[in-house]
C-alpha positions as CSV (number, residue, x, y, z in Angstrom):
1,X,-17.1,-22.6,42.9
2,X,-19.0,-20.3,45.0
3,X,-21.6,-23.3,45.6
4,X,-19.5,-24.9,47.5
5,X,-18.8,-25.4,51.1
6,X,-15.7,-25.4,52.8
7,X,-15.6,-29.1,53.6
8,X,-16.1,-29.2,49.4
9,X,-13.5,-27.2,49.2
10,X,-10.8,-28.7,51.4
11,X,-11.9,-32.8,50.1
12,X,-10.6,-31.4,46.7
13,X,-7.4,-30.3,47.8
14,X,-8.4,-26.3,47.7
15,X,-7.8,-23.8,50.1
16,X,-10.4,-21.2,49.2
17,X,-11.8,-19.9,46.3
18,X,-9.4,-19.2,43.0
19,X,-10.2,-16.9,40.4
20,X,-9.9,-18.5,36.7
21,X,-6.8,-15.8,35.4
22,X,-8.0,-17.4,31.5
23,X,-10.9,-14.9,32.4
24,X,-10.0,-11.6,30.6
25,X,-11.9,-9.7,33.6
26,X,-10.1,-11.3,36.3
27,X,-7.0,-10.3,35.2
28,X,-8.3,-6.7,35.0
29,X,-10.0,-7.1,38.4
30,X,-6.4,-8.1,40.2
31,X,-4.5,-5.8,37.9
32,X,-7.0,-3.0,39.1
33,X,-6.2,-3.5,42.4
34,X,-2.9,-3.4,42.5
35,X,-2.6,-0.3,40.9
36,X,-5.0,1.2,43.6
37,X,-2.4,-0.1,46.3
38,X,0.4,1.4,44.0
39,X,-1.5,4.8,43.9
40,X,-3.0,5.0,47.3
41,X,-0.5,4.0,50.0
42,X,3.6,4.6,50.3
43,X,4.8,1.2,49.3
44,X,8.0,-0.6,48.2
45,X,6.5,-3.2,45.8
46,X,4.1,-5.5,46.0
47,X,4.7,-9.8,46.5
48,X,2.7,-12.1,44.5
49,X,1.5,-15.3,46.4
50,X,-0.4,-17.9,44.8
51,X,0.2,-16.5,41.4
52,X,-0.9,-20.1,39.6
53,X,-3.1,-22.6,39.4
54,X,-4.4,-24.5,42.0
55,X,-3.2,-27.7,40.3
56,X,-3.7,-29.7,37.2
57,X,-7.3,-30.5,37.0
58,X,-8.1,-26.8,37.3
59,X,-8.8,-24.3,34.4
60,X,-8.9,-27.0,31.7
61,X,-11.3,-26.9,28.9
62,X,-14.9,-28.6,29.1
63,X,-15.1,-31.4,26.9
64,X,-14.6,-35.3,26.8
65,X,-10.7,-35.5,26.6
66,X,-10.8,-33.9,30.1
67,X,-13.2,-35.6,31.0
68,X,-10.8,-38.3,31.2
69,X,-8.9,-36.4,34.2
70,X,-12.1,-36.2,36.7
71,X,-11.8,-40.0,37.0
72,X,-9.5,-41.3,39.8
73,X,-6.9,-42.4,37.5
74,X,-6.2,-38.6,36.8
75,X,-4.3,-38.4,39.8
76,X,-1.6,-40.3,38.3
77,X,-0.9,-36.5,37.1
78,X,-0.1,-35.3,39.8
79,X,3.9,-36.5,39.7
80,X,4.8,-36.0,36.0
81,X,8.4,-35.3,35.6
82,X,11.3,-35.9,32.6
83,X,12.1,-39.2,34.1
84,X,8.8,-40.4,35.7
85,X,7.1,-39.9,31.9
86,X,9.5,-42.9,31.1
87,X,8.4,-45.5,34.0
88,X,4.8,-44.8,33.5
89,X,2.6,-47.5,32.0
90,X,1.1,-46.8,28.3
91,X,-2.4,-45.2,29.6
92,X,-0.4,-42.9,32.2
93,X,1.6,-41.6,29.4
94,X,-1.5,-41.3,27.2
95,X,-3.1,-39.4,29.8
96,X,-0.1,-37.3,30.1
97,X,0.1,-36.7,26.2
98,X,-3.6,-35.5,26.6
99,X,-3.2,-33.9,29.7
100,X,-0.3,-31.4,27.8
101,X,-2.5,-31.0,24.7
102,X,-5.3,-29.7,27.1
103,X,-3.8,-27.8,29.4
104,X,-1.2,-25.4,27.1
105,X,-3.4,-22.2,27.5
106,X,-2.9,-22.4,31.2
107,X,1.2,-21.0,31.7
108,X,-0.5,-18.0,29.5
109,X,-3.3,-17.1,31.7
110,X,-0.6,-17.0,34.4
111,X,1.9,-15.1,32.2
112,X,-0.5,-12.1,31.2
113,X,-2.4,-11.7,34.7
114,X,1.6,-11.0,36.1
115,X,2.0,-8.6,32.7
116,X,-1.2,-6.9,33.8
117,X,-0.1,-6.5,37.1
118,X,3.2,-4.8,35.9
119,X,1.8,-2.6,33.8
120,X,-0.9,-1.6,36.3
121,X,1.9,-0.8,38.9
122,X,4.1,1.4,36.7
123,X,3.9,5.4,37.7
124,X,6.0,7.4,35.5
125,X,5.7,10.2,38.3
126,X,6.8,8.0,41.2
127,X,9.9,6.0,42.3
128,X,9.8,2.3,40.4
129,X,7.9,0.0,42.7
130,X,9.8,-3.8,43.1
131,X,7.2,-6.5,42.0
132,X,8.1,-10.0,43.2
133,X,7.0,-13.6,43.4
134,X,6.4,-16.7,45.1
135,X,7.5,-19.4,43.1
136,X,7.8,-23.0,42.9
137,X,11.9,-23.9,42.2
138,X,11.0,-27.6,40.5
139,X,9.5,-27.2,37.1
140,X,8.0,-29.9,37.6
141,X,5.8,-28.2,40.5
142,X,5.8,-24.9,38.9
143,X,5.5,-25.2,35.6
144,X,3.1,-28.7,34.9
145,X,1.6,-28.8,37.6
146,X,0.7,-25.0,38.7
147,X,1.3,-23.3,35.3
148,X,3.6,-20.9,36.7
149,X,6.4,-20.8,34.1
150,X,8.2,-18.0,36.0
151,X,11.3,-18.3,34.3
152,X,9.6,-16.5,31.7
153,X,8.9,-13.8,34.1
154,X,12.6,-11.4,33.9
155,X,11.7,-8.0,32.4
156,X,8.3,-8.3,34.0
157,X,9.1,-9.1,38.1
158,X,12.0,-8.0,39.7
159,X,13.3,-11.4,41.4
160,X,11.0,-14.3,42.3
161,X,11.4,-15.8,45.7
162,X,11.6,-19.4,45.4
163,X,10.2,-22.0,48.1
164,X,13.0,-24.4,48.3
165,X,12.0,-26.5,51.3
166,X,13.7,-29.7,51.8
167,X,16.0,-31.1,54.8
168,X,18.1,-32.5,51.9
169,X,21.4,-30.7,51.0
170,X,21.8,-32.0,47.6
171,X,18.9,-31.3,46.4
172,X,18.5,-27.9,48.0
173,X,21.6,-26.9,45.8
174,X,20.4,-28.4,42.8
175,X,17.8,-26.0,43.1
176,X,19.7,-23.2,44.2
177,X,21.5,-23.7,40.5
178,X,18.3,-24.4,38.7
179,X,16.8,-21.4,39.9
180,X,20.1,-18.8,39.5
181,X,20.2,-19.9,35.9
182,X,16.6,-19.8,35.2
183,X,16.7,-16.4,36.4
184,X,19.8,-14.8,37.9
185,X,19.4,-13.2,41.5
186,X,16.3,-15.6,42.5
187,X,15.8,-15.5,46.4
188,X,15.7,-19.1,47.8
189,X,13.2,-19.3,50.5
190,X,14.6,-22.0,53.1
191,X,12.1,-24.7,55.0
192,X,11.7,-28.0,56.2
193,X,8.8,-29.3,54.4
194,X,9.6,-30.5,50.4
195,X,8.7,-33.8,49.7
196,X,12.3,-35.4,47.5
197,X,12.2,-37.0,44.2
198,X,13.0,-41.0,45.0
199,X,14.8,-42.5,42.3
200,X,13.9,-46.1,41.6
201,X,16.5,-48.6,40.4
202,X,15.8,-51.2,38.1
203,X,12.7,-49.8,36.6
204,X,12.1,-50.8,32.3
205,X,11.4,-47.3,30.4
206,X,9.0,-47.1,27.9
207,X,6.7,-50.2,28.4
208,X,5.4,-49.9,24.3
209,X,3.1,-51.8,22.8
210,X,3.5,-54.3,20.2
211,X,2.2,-53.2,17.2
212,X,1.9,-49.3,16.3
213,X,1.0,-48.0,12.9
214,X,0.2,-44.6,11.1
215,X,2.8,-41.2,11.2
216,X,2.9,-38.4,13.0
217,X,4.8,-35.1,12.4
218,X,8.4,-34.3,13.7
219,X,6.7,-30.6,15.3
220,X,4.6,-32.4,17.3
221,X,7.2,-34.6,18.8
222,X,9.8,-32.0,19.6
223,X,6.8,-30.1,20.9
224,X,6.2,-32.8,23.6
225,X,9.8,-33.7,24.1
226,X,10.8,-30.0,25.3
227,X,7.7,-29.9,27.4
228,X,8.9,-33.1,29.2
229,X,12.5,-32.2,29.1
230,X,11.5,-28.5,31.1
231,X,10.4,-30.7,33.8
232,X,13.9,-31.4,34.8
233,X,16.3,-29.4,36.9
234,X,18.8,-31.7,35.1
235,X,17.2,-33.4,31.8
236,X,21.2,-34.4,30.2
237,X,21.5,-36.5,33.9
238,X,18.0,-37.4,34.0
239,X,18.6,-39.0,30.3
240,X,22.1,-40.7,32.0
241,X,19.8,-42.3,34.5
242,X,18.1,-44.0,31.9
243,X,20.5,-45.0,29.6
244,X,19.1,-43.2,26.9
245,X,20.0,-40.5,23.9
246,X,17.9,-37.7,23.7
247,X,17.1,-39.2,19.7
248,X,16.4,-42.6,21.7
249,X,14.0,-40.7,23.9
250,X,13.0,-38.4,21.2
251,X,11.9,-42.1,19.1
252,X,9.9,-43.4,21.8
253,X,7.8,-40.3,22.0
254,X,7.2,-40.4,18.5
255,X,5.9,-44.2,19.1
256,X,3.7,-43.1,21.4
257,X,2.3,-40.6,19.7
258,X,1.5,-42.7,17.0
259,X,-0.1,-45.2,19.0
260,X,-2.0,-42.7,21.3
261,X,-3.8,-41.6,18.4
262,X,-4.6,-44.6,17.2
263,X,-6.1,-45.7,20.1
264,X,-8.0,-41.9,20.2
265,X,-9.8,-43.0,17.3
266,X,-11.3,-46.2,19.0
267,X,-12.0,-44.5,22.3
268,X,-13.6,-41.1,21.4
269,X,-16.9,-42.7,19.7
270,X,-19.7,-40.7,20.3
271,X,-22.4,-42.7,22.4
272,X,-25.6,-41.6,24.2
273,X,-24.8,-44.3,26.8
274,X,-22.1,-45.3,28.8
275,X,-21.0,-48.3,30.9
276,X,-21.8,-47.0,34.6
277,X,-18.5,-47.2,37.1
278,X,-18.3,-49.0,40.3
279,X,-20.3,-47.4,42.8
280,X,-19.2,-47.4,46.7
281,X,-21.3,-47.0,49.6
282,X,-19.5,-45.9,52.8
283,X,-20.2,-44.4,56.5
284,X,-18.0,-42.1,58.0
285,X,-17.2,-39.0,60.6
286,X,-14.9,-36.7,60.6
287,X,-12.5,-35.5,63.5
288,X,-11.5,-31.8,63.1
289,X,-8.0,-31.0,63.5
290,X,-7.3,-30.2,67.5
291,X,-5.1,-27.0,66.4
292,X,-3.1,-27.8,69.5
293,X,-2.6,-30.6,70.4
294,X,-2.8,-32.6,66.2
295,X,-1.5,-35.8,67.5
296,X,-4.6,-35.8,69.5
297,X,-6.9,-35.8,66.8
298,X,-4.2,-38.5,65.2
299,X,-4.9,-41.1,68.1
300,X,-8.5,-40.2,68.7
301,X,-9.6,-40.5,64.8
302,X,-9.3,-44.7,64.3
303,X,-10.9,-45.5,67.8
304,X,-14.8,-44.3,65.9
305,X,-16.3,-46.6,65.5
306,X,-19.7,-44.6,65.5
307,X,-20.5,-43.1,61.9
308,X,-22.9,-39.8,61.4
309,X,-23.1,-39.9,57.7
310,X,-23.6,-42.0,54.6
311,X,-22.7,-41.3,51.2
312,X,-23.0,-43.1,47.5
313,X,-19.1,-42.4,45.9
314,X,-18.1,-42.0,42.5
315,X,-14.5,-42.5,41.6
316,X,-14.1,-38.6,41.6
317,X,-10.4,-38.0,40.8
318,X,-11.1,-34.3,42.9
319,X,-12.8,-35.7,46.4
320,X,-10.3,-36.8,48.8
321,X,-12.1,-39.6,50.8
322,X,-13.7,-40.9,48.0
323,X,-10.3,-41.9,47.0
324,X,-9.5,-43.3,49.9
325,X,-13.1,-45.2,50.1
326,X,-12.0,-46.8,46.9
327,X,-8.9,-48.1,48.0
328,X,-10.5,-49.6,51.1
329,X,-11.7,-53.2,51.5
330,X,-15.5,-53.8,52.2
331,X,-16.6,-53.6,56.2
332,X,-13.4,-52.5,57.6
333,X,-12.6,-49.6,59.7
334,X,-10.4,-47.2,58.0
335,X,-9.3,-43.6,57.6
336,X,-8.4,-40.1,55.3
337,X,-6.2,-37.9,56.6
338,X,-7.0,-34.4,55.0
339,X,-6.6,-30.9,55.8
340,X,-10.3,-30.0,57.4
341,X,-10.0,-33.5,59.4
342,X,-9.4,-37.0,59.9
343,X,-12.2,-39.2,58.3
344,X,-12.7,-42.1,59.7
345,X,-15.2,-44.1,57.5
346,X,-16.2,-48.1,56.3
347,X,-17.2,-49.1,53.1
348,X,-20.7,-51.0,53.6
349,X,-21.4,-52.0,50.1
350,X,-19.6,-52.0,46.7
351,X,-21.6,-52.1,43.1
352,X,-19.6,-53.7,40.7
353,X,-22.5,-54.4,38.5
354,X,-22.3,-51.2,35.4
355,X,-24.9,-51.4,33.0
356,X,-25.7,-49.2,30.2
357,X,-26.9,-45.9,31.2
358,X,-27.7,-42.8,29.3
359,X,-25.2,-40.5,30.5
360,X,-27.6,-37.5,30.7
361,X,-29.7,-39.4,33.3
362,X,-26.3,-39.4,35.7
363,X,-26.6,-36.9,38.3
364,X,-24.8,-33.8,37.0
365,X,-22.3,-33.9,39.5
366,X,-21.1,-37.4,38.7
367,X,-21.2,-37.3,34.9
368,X,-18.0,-35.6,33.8
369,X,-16.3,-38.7,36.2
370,X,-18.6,-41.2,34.7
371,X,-18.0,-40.7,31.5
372,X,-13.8,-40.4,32.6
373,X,-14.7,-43.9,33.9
374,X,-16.3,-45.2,30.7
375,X,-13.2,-43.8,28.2
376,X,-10.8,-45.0,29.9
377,X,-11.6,-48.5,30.8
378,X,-12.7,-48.9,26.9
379,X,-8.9,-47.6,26.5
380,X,-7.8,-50.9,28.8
381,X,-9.7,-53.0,27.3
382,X,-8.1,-51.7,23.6
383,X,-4.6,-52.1,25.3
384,X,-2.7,-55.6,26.0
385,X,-1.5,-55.4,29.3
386,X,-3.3,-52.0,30.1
């Protein structure tokens, strides 16, 4: 990461450089230091912020089922829950499925570096020092999507502090409950800022498909089903919501299981050359935040109408305007909101054409989402109704 800039940074959702905790060294490194804060000044404890992931398409393995998350659709990660599983279509939830097979390592990098840090503070010849965390209070921030599974954590941190910021009631005191019997004497941290969980009526759960075959092992499925059920502060109301048993739920996962690796078998064919993705060419300035006064740079940002740079995109699930350049219609004015700026930028050409191309001739930095592109749209095309 250290090749990149900070505009890199920030168009992929980061806020600075992260340290991979699946790296043995790192967590000696941070353990290291915390033990020289322990030994060289008079503290009380120590707080733990931004013990986690930066999100879900970081500190997954290198190889072509992941490659299937550097494509835009591997954003439709990003919301996972107990319930949401159920409304996705049938290549969201084999995503998912993959996405869970790929990234189980990740809660045990976490887990260890917050082991190491415990051990590193303990001083038989001094007072106990508190150790305590930040923490996310929905598991379905914390523990999918940050691999911070802190309700593993008692015996090893004192109390975690959990950021429980929402202006709604209800939910605050669901997880004010979740939290206190996760891990008794959690501190809630109160805000104003949590986005809520809508909860859509009329939705169909589990969209299948028509014809599965082959058998899959009963492990595997309750392995999957308590990983989807943890992402619920309430899975027995969750499955009220949608009308089904936990066996019912339980039956479709085992369905899909069946069928996603089925349909593993027809996408994951070695090939030198791939079908290219659409290719989008855009112009586009940026407007830096006005610190104070950001409803400045809110008005000011749409009036450009004057662009000072020009890029090819790639549909790059980890580069924030090129998702927005891909939702945009050709020649008209539009604009990306992120945290370094406003882009304002137009979409001056759009190259639907994808041929053949060896995938070792695609520029480095575009071939993990290239060949993301290529599986899954051989996935659609396997799938009625995608």
């Amino acid at each position: 990461m250290r090749e990149y800039s900070y505009v890199d940074w920030v168009q992929c959702g980061m806020e600075g450089l992260y340290l991979d905790p699946a790296c043995p060294d790192v967590r000696e490194h941070v353990a290291r230091i915390c033990a020289e804060i322990a030994d060289k000044y008079d503290i009380a404890g120590i707080h733990l912020d931004f013990i986690r992931y930066p999100g879900t398409l970081w500190g997954l393995p290198f190889n072509d089922t992941t490659a299937l998350f550097a494509v835009i659709d591997g954003n439709c990660l990003l919301g996972t829950t107990f319930l949401r599983y159920a409304r996705l279509s049938f290549i969201r939830r084999w995503l998912t499925w993959h996405y869970w097979r790929q990234s189980r390592d990740k809660p045990n990098a976490i887990n260890e570096t917050v082991k190491a840090i415990r051990l590193a503070m303990n001083r038989p010849e001094k007072k106990k020092l508190s150790l305590s965390a930040a923490v996310f209070p929905n598991p379905a921030l914390s523990s999918y999507r940050y691999a911070q599974n802190w309700e593993t954590w008692q015996g090893i941190i004192d109390y975690p502090l959990a950021m429980a910021y929402t202006t709604n009631t209800g939910l605050y005191a669901q997880l004010h409950n979740y939290c206190q019997d996760k891990f008794p004497g959690a501190i809630m941290g109160i805000g104003l800022i949590w986005p809520e969980m809508k909860i859509e009526a009329n939705v169909q759960y589990f969209h299948t498909l028509d014809s599965r075959t082959g058998t899959d092992t009963a492990g595997s499925n309750k392995a999957f089903m308590d990983f989807l059920s943890s992402l619920s502060l309430d899975p027995e109301q969750d499955l009220i919501r949608m009308d089904l048993s936990y066996q019912q739920y339980v039956s479709f996962l085992a369905e899909d299981i069946i069928a996603f690796r089925n349909l593993d078998r027809h996408v994951f064919m070695h090939a030198d050359a791939i079908t290219l993705p659409p290719i989008r060419h855009a112009v586009y300035s940026i407007t830096l935040w006005n610190k104070e006064d950001t409803m400045q740079t809110i008005k000011s940002a749409p009036a450009i109408s004057e662009f000072t740079d020009e890029a090819v995109f790639y549909p790059e699930a980890l580069n924030e305007l090129g998702r927005a350049v891909f939702e945009a219609k050709l020649n008209l004015i539009d604009t990306c909101i992120t945290r370094h700026g406003i882009y304002t930028f137009k979409v001056i050409k759009i190259e639907t054409d994808g041929g053949s191309i060896a995938l070792d001739s695609i520029p480095a930095q575009y071939r993990r989402s290239c060949l993301g592109w290529h599986l899954i749209n051989r996935a659609k095309t396997l799938i009625p109704g995608k």
